[in-house]
C-alpha positions as CSV (number, residue, x, y, z in Angstrom):
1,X,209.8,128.0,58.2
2,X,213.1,128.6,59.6
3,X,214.1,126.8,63.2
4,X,214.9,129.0,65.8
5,X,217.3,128.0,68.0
6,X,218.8,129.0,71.7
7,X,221.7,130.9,71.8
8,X,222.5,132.0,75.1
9,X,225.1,129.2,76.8
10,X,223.6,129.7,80.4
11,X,219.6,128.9,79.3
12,X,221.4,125.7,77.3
13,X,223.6,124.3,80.1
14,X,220.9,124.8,82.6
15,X,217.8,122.9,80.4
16,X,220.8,120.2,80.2
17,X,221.5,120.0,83.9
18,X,217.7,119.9,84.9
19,X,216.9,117.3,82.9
20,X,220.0,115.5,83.9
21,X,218.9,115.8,87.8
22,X,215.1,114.7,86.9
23,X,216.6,111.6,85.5
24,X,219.1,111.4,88.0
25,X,216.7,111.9,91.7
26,X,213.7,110.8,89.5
27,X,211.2,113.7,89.8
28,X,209.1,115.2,87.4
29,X,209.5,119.0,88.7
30,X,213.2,120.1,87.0
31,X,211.6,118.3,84.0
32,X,209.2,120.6,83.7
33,X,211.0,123.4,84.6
34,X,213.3,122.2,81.6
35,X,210.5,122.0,79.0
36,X,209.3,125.3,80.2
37,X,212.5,126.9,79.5
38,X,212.7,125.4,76.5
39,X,209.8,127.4,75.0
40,X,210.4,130.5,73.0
41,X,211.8,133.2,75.5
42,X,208.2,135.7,75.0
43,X,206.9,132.6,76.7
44,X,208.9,132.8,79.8
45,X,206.9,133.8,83.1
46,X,207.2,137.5,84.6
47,X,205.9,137.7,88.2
48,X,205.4,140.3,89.9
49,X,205.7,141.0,93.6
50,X,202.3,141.3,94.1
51,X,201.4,137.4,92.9
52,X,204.6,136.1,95.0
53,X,203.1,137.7,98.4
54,X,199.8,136.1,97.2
55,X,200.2,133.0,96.6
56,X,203.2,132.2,99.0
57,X,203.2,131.3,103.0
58,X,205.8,132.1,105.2
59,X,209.2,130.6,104.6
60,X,207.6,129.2,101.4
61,X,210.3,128.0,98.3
62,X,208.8,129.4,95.3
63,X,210.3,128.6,91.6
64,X,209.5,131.2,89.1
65,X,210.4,129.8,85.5
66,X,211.3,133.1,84.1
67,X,211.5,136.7,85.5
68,X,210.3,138.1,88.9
69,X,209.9,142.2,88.7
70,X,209.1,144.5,91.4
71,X,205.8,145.3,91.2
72,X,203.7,144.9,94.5
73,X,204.7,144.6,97.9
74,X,205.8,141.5,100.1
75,X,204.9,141.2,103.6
76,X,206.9,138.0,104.8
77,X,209.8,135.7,103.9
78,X,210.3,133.5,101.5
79,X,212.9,132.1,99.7
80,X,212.9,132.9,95.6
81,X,214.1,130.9,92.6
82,X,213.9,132.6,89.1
83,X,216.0,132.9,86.2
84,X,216.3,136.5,86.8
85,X,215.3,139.1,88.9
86,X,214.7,143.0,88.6
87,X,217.2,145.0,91.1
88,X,213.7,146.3,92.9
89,X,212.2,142.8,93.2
90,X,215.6,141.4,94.7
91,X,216.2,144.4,97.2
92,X,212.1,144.4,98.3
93,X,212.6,140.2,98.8
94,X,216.1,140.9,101.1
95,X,214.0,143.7,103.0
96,X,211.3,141.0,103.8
97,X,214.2,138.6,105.0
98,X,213.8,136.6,102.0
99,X,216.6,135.1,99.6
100,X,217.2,135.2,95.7
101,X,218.0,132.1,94.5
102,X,218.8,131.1,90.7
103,X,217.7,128.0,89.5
104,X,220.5,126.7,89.3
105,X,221.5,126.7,93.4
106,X,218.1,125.9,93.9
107,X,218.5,122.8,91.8
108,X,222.0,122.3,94.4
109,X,220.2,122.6,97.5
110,X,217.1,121.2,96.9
111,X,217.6,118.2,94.5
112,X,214.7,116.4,95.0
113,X,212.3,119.4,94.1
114,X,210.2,118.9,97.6
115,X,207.8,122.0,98.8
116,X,208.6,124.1,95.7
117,X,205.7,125.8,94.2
118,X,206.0,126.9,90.8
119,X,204.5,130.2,89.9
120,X,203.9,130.8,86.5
């Protein structure tokens, strides 16, 4: 069977950096995060809207290991971290007073992972 490998430089250096800050502030979240993105890319989350209002509280973190799309309404702020992010997901999260985060400047302002719920 022939090994399939990541390509993209960006998915590479960030599964490197989060398993570097896991080992670094000891927690288990960027880890997983890491293995997550890891997987094949088919396996990679796609939220919706819809499950973010859900599941979220008011001036919630929320850390979506693959793609958030605009699907669905939100009704209150909270502050989003996903790999990417469809153009009507990101303008319906700003019009609720929310932010779009990557992983990556989550990872900077949050290094020790605490009250981030991962949505998957």
């Amino acid at each position: 069977m022939k090994s399939i490998k990541k390509t993209n430089p960006r998915i590479l250096k960030l599964i490197d950096d989060l398993k570097a800050k896991s080992r670094e502030q000891n927690v288990g979240i960027w880890r997983d995060i890491a293995l997550r993105l890891d997987k094949p890319t088919k396996h990679y989350a796609e939220i919706n809207l819809s499950k973010i209002s859900r599941y979220s509280k008011d001036n919630e973190t929320v850390l979506v290991p693959g793609k958030v799309l605009g699907t669905g309404n939100i009704d209150h702020p909270v502050t989003v971290a996903a790999l990417n992010f469809s153009m009507t997901a990101e303008q319906l999260i700003m019009g609720a007073n929310g932010k779009c985060l990557s992983i990556e400047q989550l990872m900077q302002t949050n290094p020790t992972g605490k009250g981030v719920r991962i949505l998957k």
